[in-house]
Structure formats: C-alpha cells, structure tokens
C-alpha positions in Angstrom: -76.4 -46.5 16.0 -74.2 -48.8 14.4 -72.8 -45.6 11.6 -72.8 -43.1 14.9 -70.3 -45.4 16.8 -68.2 -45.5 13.8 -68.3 -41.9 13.4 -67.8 -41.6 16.9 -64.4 -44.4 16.3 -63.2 -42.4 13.3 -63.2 -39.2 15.2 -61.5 -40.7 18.5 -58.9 -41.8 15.7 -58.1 -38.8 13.6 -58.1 -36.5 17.4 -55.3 -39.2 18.5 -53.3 -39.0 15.2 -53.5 -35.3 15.2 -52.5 -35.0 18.9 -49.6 -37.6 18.4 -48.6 -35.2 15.0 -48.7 -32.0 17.1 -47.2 -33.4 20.2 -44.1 -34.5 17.5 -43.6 -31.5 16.1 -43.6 -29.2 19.4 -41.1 -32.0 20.4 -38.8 -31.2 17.6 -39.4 -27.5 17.7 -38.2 -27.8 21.5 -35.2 -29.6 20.4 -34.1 -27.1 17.9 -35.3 -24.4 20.0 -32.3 -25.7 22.7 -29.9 -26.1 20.1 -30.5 -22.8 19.0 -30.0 -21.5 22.6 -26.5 -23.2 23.3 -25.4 -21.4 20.1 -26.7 -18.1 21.0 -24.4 -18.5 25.0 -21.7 -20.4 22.9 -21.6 -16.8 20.4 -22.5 -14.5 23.6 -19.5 -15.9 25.1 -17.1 -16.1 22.0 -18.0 -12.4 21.5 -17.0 -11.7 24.9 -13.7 -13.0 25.2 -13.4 -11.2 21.5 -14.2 -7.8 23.3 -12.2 -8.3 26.1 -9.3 -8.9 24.0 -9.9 -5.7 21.6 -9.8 -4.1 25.0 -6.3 -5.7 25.9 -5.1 -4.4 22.1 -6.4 -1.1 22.3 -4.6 -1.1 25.6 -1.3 -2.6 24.1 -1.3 -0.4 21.1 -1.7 3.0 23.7 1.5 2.1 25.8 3.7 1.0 22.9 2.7 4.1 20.7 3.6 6.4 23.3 6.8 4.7 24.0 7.1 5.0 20.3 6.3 8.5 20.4 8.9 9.6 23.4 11.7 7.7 21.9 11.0 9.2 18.7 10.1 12.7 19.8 13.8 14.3 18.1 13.0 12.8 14.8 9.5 13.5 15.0 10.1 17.0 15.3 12.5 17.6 12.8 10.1 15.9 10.3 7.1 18.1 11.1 10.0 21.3 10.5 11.5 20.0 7.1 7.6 19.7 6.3 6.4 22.7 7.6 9.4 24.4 5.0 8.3 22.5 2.1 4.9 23.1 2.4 5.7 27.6 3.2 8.2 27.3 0.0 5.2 25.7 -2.2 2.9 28.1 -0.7 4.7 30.9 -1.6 5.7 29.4 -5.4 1.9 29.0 -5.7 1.4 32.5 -4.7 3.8 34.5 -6.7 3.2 32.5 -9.7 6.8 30.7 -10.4 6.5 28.0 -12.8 7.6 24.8 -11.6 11.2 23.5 -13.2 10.6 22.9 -16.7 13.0 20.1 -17.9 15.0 21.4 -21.6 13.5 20.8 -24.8 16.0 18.3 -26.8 16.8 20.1 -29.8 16.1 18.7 -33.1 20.2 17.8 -34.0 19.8 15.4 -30.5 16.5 13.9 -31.8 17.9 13.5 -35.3 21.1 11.6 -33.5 19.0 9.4 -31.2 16.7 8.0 -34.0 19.8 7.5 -36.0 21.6 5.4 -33.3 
C-alpha cells in the first residue's frame, strides 16, 4: 500500500506540473496570438488609407494630364507631324537604298599635318 500511495502521489504530481506547463504555454500562445491580431487590423488599416490615396493620385494625375493635354494640344500636334515626316523620309531612304551621309575621308597630306602638329 505504502509504494501504491506513492505512485498514486507521484502521478497526482507530474499531472499538476504538466497541466500548469500546458496551461503556460496556451497562455503565451494566446498573448502572441492577440499581438499578432492588432498587427494584422493595424496593416489592414495602413493598407487601406494606402489604397485610398493611390485612388486620390490616380484621380489627380487624370485631371492634371488632360489639362496638360488641352493646353498643349498645338504643340502636340505639330510634334506628332514633324515626326510623322521624319519617320516617311527614313522610310523611303530605307526603301530606295540611299546611303546615309558619309562624313569625307581626310586625305593623307591632313593626316601627315595633324600628327606633325
């Protein structure tokens, strides 16, 4: 009897310990588990005002780019036509074969003179 009610002490003792272990560490796990959750609403709502305000830009950026675009509109045209004529005159250089402008070749009296000097 006397080893059974030690056993049956022991037992009692380790259950307690192990409870009081467990109940710690669910205790902490539940703190963390909070603190995690206030930084998930404190990113959800950081993230929100973030969107809104990419909302506001994108608004911002519209109107002034088509103010931009309607004072603009005279000089905006007359780029896309000295464009448009640059890119037919290349276009038709590329077609019929013209060589681009080929700079002179110094002859060998200017070479001789410039390594001299």
């Amino acid at each position: 009897m006397k080893y059974q009610d030690e056993f049956f002490n022991l037992r009692n003792q380790l259950r307690e310990n192990l409870q009081a272990r467990a109940k710690a560490a669910i205790d902490g796990a539940r703190s963390r588990l909070s603190e995690a959750e206030q930084r998930v609403q404190r990113l959800k709502q950081s993230l929100a005002v973030v969107t809104e305000a990419g909302q506001e830009l994108g608004k911002i950026t519209g109107r002034h780019a088509r103010h931009f675009a309607r004072q603009n509109a005279p000089l905006l045209a007359a780029v896309g036509k000295d464009l448009s004529v640059l890119a037919r005159s290349t276009l038709a250089k590329v077609q019929h074969g013209s060589p681009a402008g080929r700079r002179a070749r110094k002859t060998p009296a200017t070479r001789r003179a410039r390594k001299a000097a």
